[in-house]
PASEBA-1860 file (N, C-alpha, C; in nm, 3 decimals):
! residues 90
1> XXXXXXXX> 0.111/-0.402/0.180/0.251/-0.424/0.148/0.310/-0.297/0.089 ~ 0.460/-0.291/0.131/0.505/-0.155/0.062/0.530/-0.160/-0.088 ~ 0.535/-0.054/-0.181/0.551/-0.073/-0.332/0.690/-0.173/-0.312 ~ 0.792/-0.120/-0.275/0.916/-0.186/-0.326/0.877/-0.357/-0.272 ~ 0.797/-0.363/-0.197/0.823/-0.531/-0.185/0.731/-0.592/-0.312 ~ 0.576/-0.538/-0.316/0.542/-0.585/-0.435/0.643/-0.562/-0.588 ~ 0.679/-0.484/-0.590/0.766/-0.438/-0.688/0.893/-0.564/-0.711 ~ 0.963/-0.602/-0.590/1.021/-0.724/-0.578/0.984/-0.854/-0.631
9> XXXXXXXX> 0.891/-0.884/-0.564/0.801/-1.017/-0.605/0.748/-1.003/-0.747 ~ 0.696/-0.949/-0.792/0.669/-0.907/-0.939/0.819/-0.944/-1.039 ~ 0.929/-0.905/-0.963/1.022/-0.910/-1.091/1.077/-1.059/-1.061 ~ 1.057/-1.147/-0.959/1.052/-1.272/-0.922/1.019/-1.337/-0.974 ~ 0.834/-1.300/-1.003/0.750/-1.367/-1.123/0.836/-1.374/-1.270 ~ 0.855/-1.228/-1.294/0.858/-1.224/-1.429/1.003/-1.314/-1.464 ~ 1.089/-1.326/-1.342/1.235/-1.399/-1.395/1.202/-1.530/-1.394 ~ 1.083/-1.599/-1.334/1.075/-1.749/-1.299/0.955/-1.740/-1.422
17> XXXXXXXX> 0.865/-1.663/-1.499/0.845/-1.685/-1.595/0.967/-1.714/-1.718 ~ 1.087/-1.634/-1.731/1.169/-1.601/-1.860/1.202/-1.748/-1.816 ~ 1.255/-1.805/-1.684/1.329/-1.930/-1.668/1.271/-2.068/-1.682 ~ 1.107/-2.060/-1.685/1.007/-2.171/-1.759/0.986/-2.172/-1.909 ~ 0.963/-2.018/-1.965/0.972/-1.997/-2.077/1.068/-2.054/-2.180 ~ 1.219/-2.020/-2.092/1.306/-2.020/-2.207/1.318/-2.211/-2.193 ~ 1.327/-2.245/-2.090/1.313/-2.438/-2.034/1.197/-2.489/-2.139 ~ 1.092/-2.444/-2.186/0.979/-2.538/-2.226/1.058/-2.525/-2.342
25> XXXXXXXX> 1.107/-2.401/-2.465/1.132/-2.381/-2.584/1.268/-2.493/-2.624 ~ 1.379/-2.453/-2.499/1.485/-2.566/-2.501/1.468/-2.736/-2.530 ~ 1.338/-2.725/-2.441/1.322/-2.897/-2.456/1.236/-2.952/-2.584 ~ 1.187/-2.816/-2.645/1.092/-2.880/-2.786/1.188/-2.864/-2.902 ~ 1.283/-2.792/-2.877/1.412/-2.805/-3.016/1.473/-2.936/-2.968 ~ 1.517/-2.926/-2.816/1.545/-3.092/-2.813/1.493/-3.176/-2.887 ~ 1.386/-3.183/-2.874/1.292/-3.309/-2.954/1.264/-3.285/-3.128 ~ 1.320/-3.154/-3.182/1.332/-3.169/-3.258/1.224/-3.025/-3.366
33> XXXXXXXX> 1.161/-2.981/-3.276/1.079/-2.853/-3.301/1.188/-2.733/-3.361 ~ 1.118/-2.686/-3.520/1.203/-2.582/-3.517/1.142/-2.424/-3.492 ~ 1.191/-2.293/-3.422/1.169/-2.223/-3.381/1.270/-2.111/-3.486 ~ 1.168/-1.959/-3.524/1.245/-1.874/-3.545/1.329/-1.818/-3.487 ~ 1.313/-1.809/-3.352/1.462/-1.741/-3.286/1.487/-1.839/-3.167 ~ 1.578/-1.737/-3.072/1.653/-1.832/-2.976/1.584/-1.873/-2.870 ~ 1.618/-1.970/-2.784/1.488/-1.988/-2.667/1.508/-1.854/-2.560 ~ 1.641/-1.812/-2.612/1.635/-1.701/-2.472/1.545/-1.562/-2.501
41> XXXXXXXX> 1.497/-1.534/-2.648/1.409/-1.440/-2.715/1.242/-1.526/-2.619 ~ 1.205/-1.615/-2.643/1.100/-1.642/-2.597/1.099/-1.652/-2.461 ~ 1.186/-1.633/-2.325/1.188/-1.655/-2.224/1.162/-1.487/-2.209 ~ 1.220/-1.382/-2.249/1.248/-1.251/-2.247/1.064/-1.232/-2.288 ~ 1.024/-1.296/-2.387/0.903/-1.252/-2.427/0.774/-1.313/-2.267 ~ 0.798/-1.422/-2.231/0.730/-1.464/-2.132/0.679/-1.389/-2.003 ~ 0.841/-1.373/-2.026/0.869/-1.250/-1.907/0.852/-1.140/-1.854 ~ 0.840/-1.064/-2.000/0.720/-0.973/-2.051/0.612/-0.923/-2.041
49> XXXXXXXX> 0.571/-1.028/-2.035/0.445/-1.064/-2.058/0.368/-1.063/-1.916 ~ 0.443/-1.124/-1.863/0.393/-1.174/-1.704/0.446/-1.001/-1.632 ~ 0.532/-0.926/-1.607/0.572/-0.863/-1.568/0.533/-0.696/-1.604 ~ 0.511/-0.695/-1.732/0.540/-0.524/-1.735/0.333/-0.504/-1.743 ~ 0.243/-0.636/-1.719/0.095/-0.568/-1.713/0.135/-0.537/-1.535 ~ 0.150/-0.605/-1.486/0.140/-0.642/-1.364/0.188/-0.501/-1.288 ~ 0.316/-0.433/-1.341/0.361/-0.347/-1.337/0.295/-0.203/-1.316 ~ 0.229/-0.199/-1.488/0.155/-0.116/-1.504/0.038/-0.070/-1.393
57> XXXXXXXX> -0.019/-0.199/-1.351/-0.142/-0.186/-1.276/-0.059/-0.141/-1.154 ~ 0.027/-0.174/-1.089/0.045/-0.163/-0.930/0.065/0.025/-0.992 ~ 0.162/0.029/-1.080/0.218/0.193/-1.088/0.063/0.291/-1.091 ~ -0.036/0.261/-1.159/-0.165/0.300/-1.135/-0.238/0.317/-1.052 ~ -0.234/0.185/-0.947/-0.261/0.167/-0.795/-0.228/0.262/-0.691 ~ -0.141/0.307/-0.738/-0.041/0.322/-0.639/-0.079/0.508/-0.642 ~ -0.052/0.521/-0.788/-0.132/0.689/-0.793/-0.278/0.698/-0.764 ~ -0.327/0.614/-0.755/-0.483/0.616/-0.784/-0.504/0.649/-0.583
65> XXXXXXXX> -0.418/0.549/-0.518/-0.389/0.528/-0.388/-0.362/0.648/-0.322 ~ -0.295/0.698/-0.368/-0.248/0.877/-0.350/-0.370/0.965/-0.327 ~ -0.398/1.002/-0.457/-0.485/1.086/-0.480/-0.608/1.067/-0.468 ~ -0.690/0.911/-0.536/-0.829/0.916/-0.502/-0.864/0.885/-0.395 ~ -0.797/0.798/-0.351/-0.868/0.730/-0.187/-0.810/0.858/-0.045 ~ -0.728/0.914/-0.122/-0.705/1.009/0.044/-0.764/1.144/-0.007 ~ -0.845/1.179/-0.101/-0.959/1.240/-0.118/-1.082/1.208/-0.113 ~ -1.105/1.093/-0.085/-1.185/1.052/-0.051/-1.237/1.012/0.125
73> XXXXXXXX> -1.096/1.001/0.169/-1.114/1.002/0.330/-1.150/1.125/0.361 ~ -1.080/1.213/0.331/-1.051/1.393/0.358/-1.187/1.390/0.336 ~ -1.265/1.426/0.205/-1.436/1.411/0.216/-1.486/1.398/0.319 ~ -1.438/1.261/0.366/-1.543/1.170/0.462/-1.588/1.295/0.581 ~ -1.462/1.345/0.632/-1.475/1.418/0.759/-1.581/1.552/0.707 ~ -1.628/1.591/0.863/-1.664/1.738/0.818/-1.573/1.818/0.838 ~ -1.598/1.965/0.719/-1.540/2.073/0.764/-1.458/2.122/0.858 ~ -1.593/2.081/0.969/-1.512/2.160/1.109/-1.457/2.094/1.191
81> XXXXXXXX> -1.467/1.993/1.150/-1.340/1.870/1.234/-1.230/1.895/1.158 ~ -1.198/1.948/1.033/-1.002/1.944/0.941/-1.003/2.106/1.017 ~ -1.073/2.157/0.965/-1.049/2.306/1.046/-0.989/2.291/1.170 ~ -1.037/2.248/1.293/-1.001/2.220/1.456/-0.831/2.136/1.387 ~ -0.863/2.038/1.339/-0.721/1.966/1.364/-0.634/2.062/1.261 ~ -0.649/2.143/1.218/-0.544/2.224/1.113/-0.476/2.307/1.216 ~ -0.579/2.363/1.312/-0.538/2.430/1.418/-0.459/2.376/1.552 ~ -0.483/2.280/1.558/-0.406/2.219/1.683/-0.288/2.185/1.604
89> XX> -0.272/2.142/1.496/-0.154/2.104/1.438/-0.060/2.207/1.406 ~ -0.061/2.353/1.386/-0.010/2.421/1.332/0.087/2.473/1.440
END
């Protein structure tokens, strides 16, 4: 999948987390639960939560994707096979 679509779906998660989040907090002050702040602080925190690890890892992935694994293909070949194709390519 391309970054921007995971990147999409990720912030999907994290808004349908803030929108369960802030729904569970709403319905326990309903009933009578008291809470230090607003339910929309704990939906923001949910959201958070679910979203910026998730984040982190793909943005990691994604460099790691770059650099280690297409140094690692490049390895794979020999020498004189990148040599030949450096030359036909040029």
């Amino acid at each position: 999948m391309a970054f921007s679509t995971l990147l999409a779906i990720l912030c999907g998660l994290g808004l349908a987390f803030f929108f369960v989040g802030r729904h569970k907090v709403t319905l326990a002050r309903t009933q009578g639960q008291k809470f230090h702040s607003l339910p929309h602080y704990y939906g923001l925190w949910s959201g958070a939560l679910s979203f910026l690890p998730a984040v982190v890892l793909l943005i990691l992935w994604s460099i790691l994707d770059i650099q280690l694994f297409q140094t690692w293909v490049r390895d794979f070949y020999p020498p004189e096979l990148l040599a030949t194709d450096s030359v036909h390519n040029a």
